[in-house]
PADRENKE-558199 format. One record per residue: residue number from 1; residue in three letters; chain; x negated, y negated, z negated of N, C-alpha, C in turn. Coordinates in steps of 0.001 Angstrom, whole numbers, always signed. Each point is the difference from the previous one (the first is absolute). Example, Ala and Ser with C-alpha at 12.3 -4.5 7.8 and 13.67 -1.06 7.14 Angstrom:
1, Ala, A, -13190, +5690, -7800, +890, -1190, +0, -900, -1200, +0;
2, Ser, A, +350, -1050, +720, -820, -1190, -60, +770, -1090, -730;
END
This chain:
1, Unk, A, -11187, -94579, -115906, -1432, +226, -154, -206, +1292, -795;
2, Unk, A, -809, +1124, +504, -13, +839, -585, -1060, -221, -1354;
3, Unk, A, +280, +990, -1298, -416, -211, -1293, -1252, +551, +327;
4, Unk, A, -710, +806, +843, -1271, +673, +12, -595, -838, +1285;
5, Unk, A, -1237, -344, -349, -852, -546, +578, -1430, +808, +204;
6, Unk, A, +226, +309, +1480, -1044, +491, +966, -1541, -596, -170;
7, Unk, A, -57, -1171, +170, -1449, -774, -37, -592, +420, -1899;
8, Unk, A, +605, -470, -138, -1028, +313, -1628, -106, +1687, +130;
9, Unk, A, +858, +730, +190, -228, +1575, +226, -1455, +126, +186;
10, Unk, A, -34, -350, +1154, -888, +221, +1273, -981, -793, -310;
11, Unk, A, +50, -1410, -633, -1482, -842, +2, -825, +609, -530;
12, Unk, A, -371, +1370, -1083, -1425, +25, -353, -683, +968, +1000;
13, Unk, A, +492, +422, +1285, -421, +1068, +781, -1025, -700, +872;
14, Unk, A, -317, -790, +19, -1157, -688, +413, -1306, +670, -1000;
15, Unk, A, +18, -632, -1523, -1235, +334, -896, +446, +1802, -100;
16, Unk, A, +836, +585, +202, +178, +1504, -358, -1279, +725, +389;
17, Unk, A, -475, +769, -914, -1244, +1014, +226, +624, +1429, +222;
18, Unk, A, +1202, +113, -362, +525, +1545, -198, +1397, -225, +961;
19, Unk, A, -10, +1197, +591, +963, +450, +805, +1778, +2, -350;
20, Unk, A, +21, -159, -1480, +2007, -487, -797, +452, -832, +1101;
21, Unk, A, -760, -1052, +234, +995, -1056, +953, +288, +827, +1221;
22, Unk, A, -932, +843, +840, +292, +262, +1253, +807, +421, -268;
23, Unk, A, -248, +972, -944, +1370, +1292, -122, +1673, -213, -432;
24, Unk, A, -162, -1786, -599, +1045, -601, +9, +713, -339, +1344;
25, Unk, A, -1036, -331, +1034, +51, -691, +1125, +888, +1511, +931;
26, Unk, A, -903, +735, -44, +389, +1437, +590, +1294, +451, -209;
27, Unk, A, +764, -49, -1825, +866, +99, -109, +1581, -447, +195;
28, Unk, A, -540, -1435, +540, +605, -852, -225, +536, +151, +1753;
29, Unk, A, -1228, +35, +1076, +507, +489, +1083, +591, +1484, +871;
30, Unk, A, -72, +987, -1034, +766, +1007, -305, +1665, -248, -8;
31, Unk, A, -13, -676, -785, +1517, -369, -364, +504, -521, +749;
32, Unk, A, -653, -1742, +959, +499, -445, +1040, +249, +1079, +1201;
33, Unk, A, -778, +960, +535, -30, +1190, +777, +1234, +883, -578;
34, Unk, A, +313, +162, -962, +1079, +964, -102, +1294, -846, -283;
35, Unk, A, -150, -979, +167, +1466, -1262, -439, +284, +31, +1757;
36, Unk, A, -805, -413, +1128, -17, +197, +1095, +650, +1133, +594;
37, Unk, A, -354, +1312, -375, +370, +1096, +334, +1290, +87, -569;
38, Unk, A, +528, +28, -1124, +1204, -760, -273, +1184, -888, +721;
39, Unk, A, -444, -734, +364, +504, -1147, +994, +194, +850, +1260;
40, Unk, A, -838, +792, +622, +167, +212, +1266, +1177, +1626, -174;
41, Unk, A, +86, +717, -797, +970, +1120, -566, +1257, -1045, -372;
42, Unk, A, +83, -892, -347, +1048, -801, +119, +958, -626, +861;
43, Unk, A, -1144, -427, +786, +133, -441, +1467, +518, +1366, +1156;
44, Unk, A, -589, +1454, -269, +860, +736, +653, +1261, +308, -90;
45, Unk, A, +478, -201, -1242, +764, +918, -853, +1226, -1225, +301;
46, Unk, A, -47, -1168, +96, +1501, -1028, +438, +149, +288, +956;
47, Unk, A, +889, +15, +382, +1164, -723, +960, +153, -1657, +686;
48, Unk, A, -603, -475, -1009, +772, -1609, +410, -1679, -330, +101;
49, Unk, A, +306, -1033, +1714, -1160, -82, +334, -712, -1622, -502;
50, Unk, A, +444, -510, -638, -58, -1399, -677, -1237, +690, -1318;
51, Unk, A, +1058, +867, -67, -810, +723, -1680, -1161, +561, +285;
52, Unk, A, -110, +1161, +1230, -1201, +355, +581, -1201, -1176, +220;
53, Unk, A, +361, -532, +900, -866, -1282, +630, -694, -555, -1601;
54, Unk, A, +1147, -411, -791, -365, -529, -1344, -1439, +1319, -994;
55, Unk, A, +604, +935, -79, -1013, +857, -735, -1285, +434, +752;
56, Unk, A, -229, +498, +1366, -808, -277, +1033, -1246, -1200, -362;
57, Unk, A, +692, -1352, +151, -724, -945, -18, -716, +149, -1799;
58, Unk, A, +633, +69, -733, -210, +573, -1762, -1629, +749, +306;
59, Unk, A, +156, +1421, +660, -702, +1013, +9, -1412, -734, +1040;
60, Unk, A, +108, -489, +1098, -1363, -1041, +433, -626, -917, -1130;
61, Unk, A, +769, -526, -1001, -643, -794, -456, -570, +795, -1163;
62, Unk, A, +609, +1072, -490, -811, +520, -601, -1297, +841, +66;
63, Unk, A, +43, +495, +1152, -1233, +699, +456, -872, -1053, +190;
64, Unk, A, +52, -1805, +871, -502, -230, -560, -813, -864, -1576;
65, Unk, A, +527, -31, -900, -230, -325, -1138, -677, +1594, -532;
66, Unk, A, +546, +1001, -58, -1303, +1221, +339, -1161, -242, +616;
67, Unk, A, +98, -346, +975, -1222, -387, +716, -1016, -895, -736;
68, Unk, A, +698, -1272, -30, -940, -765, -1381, -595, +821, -1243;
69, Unk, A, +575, +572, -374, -674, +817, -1187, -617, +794, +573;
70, Unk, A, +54, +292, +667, -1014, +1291, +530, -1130, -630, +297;
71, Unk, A, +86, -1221, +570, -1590, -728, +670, -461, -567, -1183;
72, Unk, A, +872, -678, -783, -683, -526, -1298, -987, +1380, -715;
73, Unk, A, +413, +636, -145, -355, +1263, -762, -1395, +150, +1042;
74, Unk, A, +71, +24, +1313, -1145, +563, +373, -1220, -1321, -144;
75, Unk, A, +783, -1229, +276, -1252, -805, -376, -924, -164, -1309;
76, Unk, A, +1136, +295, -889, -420, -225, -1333, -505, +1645, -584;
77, Unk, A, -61, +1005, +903, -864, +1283, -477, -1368, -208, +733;
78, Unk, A, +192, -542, +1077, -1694, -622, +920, -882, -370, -1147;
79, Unk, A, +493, -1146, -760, -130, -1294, -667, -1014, +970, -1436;
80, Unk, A, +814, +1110, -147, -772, +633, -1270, -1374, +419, -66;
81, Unk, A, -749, -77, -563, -1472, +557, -654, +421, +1279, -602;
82, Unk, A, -873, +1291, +747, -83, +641, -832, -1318, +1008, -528;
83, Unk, A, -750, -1311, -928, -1452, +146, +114, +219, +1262, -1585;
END
């Protein structure tokens, strides 16, 4: 079980008035996007196609878990007032 927990992160981005969370959200799918890109420079760079297939599949799942942050971020910048 990992020691960092996602949901409490993320639970006050509902009441959020200010843009920190998106930009958490944004950042956060930055990283999945370049962990991906990662994976797939990995995936060129073997030889052994067990290992490919293996880092390949790595690099889909990270783009999408990027993806999640990216939509979270856009729902929750909709969501803002900026009276």
């Amino acid at each position: 079980m990992p020691s960092f927990n996602f949901k409490d992160t993320f639970k006050s981005l509902k009441n959020s008035k200010d843009n920190k969370n998106v930009n958490y959200l944004i950042n956060f799918g930055l990283a999945e996007f370049g962990s991906a890109l990662d994976m797939l420079a990995a995936a060129e760079l073997t030889h052994n196609k067990k290992l490919k297939k293996g880092y390949f599949n790595h690099a889909i799942d990270e783009f999408r878990h990027a993806e999640m942050f990216f939509d979270l971020a856009k729902k929750y910048s909709k969501d803002l007032s900026y009276n």
